[in-house]
Biopython code that builds the backbone (N, CA, C, O; Angstrom):
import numpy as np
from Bio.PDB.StructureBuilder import StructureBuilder

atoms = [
    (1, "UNK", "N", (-205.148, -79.100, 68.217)),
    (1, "UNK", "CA", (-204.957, -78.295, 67.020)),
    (1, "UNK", "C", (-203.454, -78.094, 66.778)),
    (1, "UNK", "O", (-202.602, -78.275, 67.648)),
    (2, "UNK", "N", (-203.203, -77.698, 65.500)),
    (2, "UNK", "CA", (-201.623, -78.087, 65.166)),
    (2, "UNK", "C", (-201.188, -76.446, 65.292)),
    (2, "UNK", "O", (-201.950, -75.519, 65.017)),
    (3, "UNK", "N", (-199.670, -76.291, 65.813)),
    (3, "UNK", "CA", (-199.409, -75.307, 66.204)),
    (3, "UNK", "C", (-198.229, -74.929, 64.858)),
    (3, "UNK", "O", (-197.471, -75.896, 64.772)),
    (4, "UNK", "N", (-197.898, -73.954, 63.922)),
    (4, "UNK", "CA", (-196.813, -73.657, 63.163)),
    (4, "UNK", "C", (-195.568, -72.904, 63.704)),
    (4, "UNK", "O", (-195.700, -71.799, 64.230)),
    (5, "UNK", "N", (-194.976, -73.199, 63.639)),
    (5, "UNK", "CA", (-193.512, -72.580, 64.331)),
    (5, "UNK", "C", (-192.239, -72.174, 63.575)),
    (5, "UNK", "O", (-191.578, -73.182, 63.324)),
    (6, "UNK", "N", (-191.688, -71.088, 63.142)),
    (6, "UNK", "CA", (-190.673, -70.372, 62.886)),
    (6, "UNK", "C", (-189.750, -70.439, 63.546)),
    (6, "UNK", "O", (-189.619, -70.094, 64.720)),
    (7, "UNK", "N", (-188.860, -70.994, 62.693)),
    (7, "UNK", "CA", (-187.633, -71.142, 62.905)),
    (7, "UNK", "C", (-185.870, -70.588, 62.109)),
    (7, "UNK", "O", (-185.275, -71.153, 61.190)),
    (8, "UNK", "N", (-185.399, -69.198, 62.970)),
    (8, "UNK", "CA", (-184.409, -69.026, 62.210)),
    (8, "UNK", "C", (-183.459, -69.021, 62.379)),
    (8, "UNK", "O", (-183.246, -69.600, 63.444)),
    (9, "UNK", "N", (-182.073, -68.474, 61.671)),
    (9, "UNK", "CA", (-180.865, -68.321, 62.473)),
    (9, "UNK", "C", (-180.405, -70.020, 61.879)),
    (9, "UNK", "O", (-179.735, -70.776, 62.583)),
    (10, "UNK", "N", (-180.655, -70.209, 61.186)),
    (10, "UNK", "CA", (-180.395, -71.694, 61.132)),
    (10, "UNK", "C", (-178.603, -72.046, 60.359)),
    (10, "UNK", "O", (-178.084, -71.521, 59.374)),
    (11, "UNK", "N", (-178.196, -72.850, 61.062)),
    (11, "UNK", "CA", (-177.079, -73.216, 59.581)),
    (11, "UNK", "C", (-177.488, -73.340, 58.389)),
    (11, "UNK", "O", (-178.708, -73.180, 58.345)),
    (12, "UNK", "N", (-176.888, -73.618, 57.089)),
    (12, "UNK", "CA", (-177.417, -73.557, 55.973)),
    (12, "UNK", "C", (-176.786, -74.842, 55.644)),
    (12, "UNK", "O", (-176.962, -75.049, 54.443)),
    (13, "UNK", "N", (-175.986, -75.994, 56.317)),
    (13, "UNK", "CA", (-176.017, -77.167, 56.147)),
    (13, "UNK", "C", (-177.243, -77.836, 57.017)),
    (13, "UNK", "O", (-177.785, -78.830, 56.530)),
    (14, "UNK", "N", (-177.562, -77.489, 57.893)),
    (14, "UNK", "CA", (-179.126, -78.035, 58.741)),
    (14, "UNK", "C", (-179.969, -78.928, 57.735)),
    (14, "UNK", "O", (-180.219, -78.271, 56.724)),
    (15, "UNK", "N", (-180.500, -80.246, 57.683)),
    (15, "UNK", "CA", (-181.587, -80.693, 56.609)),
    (15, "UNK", "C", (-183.193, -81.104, 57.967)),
    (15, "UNK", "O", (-183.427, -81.256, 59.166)),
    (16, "UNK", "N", (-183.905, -81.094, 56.494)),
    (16, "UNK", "CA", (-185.570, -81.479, 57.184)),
    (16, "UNK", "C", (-185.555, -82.232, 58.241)),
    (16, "UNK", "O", (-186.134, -81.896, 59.274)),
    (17, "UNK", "N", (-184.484, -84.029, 58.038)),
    (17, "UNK", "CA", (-184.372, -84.703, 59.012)),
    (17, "UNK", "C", (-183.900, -84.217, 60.500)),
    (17, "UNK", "O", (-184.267, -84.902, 61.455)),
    (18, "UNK", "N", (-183.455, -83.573, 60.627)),
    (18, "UNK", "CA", (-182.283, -83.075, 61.574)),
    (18, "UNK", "C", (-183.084, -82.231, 62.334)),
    (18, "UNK", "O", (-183.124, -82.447, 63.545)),
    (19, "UNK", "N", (-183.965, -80.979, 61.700)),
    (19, "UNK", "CA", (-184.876, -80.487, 62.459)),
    (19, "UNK", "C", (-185.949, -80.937, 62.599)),
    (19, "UNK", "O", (-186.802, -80.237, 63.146)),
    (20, "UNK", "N", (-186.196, -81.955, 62.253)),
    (20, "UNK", "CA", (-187.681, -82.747, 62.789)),
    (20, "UNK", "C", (-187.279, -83.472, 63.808)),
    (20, "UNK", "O", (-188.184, -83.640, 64.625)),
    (21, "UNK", "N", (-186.055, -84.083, 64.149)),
    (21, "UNK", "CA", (-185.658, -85.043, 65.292)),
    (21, "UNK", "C", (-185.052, -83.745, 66.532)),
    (21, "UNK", "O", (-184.494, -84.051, 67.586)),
    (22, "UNK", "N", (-185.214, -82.903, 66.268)),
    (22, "UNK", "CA", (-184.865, -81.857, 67.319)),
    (22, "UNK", "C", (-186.068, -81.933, 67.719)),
    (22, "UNK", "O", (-186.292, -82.617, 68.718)),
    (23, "UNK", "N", (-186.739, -81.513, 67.304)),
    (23, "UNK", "CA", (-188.486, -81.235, 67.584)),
    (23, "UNK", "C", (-189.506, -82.094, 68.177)),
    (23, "UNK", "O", (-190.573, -81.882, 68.753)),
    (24, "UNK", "N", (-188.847, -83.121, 67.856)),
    (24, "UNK", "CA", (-189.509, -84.372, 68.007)),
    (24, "UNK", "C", (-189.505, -84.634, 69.324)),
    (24, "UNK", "O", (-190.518, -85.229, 69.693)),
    (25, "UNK", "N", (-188.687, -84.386, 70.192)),
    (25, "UNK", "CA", (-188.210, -84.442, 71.278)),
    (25, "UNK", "C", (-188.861, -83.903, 72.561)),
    (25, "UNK", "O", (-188.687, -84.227, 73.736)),
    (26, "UNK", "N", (-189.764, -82.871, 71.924)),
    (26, "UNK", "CA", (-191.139, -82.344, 72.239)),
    (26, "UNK", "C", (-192.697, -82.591, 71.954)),
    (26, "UNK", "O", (-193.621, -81.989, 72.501)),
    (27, "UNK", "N", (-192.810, -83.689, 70.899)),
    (27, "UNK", "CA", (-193.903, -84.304, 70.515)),
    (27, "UNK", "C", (-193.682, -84.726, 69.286)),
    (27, "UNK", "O", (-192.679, -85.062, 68.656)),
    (28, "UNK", "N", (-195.550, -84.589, 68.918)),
    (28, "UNK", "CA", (-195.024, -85.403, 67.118)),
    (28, "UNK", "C", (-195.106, -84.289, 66.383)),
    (28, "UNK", "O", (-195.714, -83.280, 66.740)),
    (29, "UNK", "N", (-194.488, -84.426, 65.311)),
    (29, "UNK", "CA", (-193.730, -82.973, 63.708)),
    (29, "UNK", "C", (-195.028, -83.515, 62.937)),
    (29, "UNK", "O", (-195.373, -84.696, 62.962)),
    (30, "UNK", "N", (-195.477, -82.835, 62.478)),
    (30, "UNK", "CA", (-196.714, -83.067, 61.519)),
    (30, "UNK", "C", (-195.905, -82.547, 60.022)),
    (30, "UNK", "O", (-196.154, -82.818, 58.848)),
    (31, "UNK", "N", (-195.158, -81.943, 60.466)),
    (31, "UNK", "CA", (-194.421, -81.681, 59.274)),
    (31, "UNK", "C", (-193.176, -80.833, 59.284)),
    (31, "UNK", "O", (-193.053, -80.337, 60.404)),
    (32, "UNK", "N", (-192.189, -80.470, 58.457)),
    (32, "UNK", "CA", (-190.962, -80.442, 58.940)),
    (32, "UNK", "C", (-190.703, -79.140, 57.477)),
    (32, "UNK", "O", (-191.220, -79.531, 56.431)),
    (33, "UNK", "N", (-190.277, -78.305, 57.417)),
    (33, "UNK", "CA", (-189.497, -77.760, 56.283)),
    (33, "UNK", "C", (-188.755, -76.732, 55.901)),
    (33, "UNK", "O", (-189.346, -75.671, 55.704)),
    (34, "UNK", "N", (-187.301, -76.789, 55.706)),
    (34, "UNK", "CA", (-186.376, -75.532, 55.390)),
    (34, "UNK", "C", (-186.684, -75.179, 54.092)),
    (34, "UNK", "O", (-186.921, -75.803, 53.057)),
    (35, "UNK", "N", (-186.613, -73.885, 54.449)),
    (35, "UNK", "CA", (-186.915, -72.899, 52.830)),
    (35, "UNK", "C", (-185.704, -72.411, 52.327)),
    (35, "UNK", "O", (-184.717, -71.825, 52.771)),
    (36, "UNK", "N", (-186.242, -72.997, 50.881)),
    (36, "UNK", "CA", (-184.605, -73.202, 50.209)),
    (36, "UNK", "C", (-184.915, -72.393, 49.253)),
    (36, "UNK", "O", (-186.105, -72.249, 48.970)),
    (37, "UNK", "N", (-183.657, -71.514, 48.373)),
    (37, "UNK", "CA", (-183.661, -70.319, 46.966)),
    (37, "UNK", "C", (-184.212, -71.450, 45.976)),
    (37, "UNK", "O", (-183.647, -72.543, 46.012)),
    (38, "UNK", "N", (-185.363, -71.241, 45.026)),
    (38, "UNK", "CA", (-185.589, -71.880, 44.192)),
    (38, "UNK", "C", (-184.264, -72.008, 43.253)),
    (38, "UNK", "O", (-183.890, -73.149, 42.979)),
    (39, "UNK", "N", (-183.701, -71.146, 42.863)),
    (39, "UNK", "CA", (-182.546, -71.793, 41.685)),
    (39, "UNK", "C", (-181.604, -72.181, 42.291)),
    (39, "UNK", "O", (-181.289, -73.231, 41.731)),
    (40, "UNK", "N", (-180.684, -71.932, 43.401)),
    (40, "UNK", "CA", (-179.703, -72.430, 43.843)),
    (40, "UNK", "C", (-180.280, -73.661, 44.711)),
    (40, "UNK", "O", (-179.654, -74.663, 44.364)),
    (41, "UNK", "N", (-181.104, -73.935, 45.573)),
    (41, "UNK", "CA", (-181.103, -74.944, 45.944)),
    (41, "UNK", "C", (-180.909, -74.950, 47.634)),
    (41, "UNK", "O", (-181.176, -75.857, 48.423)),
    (42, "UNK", "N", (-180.212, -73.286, 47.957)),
    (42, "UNK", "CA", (-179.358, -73.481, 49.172)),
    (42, "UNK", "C", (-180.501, -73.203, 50.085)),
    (42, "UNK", "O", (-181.614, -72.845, 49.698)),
    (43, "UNK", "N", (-180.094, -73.424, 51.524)),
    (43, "UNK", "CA", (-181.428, -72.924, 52.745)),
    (43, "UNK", "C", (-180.850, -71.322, 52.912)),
    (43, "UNK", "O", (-179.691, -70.911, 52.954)),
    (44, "UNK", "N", (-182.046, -70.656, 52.981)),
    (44, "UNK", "CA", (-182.188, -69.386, 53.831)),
    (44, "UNK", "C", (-182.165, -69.276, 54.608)),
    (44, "UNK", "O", (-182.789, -68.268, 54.939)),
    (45, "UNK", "N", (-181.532, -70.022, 55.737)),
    (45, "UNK", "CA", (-181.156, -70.240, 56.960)),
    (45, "UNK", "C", (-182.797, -70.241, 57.986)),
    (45, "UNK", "O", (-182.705, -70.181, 59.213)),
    (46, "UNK", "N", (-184.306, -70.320, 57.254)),
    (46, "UNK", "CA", (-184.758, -70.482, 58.249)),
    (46, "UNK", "C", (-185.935, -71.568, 57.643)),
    (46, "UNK", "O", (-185.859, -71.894, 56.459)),
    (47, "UNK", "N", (-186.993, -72.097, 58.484)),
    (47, "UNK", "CA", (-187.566, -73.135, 58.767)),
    (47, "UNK", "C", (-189.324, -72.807, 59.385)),
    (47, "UNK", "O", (-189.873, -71.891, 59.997)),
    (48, "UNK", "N", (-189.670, -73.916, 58.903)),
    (48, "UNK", "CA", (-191.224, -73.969, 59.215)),
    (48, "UNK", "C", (-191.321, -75.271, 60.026)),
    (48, "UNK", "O", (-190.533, -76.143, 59.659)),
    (49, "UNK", "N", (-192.019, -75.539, 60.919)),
    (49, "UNK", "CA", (-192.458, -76.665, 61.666)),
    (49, "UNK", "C", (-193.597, -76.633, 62.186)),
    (49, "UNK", "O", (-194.024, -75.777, 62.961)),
    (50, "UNK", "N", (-194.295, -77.840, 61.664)),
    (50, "UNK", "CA", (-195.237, -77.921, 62.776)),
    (50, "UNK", "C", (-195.813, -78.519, 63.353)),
    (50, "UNK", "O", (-196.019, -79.398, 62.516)),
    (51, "UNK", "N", (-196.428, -78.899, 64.373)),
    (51, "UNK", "CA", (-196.392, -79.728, 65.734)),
    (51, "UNK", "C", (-198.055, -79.616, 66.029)),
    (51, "UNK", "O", (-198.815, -78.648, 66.011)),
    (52, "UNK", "N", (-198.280, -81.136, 66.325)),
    (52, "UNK", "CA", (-199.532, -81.385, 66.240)),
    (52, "UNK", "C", (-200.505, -80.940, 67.598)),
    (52, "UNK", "O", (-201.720, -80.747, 67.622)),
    (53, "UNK", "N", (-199.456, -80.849, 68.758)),
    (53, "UNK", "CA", (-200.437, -79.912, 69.950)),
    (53, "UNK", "C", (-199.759, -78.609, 70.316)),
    (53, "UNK", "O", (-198.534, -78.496, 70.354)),
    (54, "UNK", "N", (-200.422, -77.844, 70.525)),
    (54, "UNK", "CA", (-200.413, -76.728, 71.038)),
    (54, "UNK", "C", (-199.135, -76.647, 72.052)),
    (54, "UNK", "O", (-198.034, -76.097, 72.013)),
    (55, "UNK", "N", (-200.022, -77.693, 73.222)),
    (55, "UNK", "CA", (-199.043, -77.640, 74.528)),
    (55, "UNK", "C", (-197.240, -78.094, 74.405)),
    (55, "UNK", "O", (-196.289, -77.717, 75.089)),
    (56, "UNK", "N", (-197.297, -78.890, 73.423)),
    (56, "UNK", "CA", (-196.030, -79.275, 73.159)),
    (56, "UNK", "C", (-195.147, -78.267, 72.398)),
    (56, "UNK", "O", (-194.008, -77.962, 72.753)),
    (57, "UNK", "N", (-195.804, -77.768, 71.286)),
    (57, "UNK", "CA", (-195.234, -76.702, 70.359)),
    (57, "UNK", "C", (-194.930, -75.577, 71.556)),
    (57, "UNK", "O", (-193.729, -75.394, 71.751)),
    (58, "UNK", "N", (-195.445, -75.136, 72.024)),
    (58, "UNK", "CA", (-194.903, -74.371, 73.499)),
    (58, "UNK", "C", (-193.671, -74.329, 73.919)),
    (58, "UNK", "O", (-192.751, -73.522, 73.787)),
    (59, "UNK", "N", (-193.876, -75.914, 74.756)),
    (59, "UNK", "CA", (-192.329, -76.533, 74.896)),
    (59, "UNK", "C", (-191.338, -76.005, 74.210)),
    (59, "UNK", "O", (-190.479, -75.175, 74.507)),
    (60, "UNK", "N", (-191.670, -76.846, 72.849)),
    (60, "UNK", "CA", (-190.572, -76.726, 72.221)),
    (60, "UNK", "C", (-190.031, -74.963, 72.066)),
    (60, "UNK", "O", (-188.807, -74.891, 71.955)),
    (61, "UNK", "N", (-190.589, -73.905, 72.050)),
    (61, "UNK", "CA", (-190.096, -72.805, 71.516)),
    (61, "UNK", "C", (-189.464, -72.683, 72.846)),
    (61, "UNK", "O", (-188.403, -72.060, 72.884)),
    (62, "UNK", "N", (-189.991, -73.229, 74.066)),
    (62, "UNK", "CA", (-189.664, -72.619, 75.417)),
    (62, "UNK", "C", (-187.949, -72.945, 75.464)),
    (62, "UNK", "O", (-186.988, -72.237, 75.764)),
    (63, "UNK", "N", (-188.068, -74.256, 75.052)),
    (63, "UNK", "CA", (-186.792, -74.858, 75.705)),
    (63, "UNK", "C", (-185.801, -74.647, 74.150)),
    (63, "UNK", "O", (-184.632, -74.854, 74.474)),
    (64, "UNK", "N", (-185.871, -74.360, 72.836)),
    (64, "UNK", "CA", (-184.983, -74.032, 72.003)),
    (64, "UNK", "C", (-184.624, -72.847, 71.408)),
    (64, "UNK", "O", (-183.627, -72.619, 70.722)),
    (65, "UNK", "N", (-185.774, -71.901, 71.819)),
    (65, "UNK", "CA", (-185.523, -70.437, 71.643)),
    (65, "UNK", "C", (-183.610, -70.196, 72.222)),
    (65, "UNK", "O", (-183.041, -70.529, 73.261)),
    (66, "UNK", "N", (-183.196, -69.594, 71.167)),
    (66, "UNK", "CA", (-182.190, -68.817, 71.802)),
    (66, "UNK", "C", (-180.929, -70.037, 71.893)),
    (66, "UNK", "O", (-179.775, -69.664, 72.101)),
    (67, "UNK", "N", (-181.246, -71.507, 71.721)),
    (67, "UNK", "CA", (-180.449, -72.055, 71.865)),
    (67, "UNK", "C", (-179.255, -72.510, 70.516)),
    (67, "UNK", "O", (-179.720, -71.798, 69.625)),
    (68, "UNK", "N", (-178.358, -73.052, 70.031)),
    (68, "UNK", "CA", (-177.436, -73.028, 69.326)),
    (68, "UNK", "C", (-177.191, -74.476, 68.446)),
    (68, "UNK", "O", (-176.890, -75.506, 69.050)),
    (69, "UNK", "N", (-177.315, -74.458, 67.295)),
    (69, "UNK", "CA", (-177.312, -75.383, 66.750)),
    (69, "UNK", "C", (-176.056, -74.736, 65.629)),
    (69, "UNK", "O", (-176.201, -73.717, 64.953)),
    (70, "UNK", "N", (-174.735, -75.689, 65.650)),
    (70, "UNK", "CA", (-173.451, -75.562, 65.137)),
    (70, "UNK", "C", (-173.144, -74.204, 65.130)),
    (70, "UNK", "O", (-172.880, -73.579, 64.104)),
    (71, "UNK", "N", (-173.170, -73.759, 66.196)),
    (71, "UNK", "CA", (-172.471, -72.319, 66.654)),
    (71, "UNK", "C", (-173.359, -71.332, 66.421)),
    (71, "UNK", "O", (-172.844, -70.265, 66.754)),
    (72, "UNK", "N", (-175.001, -71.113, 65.795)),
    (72, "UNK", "CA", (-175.386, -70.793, 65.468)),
    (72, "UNK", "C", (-176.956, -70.518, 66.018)),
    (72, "UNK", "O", (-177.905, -71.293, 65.894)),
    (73, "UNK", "N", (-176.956, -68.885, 66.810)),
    (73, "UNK", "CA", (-178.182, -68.940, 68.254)),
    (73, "UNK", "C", (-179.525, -69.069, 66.839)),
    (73, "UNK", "O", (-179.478, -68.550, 65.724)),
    (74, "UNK", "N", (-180.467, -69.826, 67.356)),
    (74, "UNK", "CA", (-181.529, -70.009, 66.753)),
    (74, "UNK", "C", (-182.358, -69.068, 67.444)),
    (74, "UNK", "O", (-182.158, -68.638, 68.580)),
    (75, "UNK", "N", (-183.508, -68.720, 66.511)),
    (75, "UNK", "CA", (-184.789, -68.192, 67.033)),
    (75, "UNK", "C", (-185.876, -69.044, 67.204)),
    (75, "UNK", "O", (-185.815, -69.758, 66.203)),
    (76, "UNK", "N", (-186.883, -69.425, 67.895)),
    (76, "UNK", "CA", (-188.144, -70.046, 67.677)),
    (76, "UNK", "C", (-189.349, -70.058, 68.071)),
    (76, "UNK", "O", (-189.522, -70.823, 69.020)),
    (77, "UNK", "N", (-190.407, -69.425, 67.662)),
    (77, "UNK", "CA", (-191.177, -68.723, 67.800)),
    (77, "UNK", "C", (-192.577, -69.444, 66.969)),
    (77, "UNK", "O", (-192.473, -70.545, 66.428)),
    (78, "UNK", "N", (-194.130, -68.496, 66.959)),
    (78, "UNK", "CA", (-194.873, -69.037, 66.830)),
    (78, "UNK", "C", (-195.123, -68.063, 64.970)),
    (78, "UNK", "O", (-195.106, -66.838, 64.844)),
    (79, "UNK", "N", (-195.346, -69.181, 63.699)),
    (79, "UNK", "CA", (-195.457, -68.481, 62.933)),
    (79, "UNK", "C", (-196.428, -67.717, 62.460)),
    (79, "UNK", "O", (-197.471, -68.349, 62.292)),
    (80, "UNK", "N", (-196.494, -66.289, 62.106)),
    (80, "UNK", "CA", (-197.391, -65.555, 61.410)),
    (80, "UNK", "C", (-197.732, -65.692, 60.670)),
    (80, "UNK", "O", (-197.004, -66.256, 59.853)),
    (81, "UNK", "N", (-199.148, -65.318, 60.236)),
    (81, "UNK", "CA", (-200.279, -66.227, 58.685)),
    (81, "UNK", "C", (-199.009, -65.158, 58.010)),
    (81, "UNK", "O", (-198.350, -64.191, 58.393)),
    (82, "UNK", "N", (-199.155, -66.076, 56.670)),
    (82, "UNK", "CA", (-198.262, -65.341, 55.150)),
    (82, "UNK", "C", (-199.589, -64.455, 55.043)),
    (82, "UNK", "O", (-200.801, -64.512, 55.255)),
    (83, "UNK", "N", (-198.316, -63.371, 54.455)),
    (83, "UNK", "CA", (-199.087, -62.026, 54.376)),
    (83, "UNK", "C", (-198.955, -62.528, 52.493)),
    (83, "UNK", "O", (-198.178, -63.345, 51.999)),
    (84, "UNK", "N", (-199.848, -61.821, 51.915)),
    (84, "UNK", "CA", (-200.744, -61.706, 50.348)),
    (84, "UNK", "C", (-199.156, -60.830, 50.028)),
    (84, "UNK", "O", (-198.605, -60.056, 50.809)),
    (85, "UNK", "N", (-198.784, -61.144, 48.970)),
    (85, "UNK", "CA", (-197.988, -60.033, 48.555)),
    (85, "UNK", "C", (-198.276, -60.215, 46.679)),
    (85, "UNK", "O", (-198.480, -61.209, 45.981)),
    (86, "UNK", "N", (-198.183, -58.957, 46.409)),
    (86, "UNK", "CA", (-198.805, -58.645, 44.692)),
    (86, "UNK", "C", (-197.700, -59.486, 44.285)),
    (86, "UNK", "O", (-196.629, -59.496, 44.892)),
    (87, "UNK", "N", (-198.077, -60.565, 42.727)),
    (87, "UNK", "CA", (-196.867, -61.339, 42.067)),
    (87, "UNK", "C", (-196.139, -59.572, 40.983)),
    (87, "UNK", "O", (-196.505, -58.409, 40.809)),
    (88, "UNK", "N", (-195.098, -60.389, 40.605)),
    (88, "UNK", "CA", (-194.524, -59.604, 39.766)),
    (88, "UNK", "C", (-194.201, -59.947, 38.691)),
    (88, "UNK", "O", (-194.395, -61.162, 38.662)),
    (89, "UNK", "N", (-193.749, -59.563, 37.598)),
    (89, "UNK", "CA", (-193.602, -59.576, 36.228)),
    (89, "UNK", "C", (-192.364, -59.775, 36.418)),
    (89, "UNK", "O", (-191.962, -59.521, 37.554)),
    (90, "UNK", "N", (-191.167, -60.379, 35.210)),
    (90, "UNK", "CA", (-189.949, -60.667, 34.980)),
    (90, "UNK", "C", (-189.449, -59.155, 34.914)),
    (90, "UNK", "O", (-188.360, -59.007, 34.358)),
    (91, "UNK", "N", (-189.928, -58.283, 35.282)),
    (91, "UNK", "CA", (-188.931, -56.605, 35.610)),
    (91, "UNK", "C", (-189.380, -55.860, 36.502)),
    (91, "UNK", "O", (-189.264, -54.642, 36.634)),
    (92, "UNK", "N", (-190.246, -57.114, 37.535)),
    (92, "UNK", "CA", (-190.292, -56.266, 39.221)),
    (92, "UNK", "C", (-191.092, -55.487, 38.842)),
    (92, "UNK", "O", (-190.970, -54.340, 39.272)),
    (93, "UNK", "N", (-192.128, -55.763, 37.973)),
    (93, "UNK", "CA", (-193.671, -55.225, 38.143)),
    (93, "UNK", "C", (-194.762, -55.528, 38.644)),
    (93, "UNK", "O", (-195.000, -56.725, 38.480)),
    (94, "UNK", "N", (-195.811, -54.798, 39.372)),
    (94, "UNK", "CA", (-196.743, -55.697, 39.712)),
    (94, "UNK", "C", (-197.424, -56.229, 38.361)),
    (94, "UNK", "O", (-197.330, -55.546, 37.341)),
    (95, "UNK", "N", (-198.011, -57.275, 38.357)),
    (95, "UNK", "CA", (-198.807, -57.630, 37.424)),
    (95, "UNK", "C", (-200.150, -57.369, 37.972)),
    (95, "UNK", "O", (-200.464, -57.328, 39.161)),
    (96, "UNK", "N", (-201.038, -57.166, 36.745)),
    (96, "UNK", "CA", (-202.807, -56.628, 36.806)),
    (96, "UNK", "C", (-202.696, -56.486, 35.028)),
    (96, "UNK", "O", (-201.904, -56.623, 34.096)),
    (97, "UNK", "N", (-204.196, -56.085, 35.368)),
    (97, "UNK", "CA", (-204.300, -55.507, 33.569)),
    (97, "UNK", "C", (-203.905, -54.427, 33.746)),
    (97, "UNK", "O", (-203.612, -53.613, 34.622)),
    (98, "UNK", "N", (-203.991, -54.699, 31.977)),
    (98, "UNK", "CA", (-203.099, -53.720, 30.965)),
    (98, "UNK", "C", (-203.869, -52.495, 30.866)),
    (98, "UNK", "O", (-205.099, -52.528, 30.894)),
    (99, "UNK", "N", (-203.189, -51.380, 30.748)),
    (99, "UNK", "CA", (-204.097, -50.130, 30.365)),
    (99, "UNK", "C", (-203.531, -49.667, 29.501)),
    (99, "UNK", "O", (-202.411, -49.206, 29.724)),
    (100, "UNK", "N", (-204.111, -49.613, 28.135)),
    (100, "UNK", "CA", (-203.628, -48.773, 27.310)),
    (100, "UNK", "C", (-203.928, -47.584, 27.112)),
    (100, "UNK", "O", (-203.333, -46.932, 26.254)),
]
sb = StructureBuilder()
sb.init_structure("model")
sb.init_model(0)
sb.init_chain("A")
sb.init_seg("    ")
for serial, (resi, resn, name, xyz) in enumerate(atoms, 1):
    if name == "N":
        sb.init_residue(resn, " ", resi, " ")
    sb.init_atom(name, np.array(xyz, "f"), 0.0, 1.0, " ", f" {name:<3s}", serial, name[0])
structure = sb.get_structure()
């Protein structure tokens, strides 16, 4: 079963390739991805990965937790389901119906 993994602390030059061949190093990446600001484009300095066994995804947090990629201590850890959050309206409203 495929394991998801959080990853932060990241440089904000870091790309997909770069952290999938880190990872890799621990098994196979089922998939690889830095989360970037929709309008600017830039990374939020953190990352999703995920790794097709369990036992390996392990590894990997074991042996890169805490470790430093361009001066920069990473975190890496196992990721938490996305929590539901209400959308909002263009003035930071929740959206629902209308009550007049």
């Amino acid at each position: 079963m495929a394991k998801r993994l959080f990853i932060g602390g990241l440089p904000f030059s870091t790309t997909d390739a770069q952290l999938e061949e880190k990872f890799s190093q621990f098994g196979k990446v089922v998939s690889c991805q830095i989360i970037k600001d929709r309008y600017s484009g830039q990374s939020k300095g953190f990352a999703f990965v995920e790794m097709e066994n369990d036992k390996e995804a392990d590894e990997a947090i074991e042996k890169l937790n805490g470790t430093q990629i361009e001066e920069r201590k990473i975190v890496v850890n196992v990721a938490r389901p996305r929590e539901e959050r209400p959308r909002l309206d263009t003035r930071g409203r929740t959206r629902g119906p209308r009550s007049y």
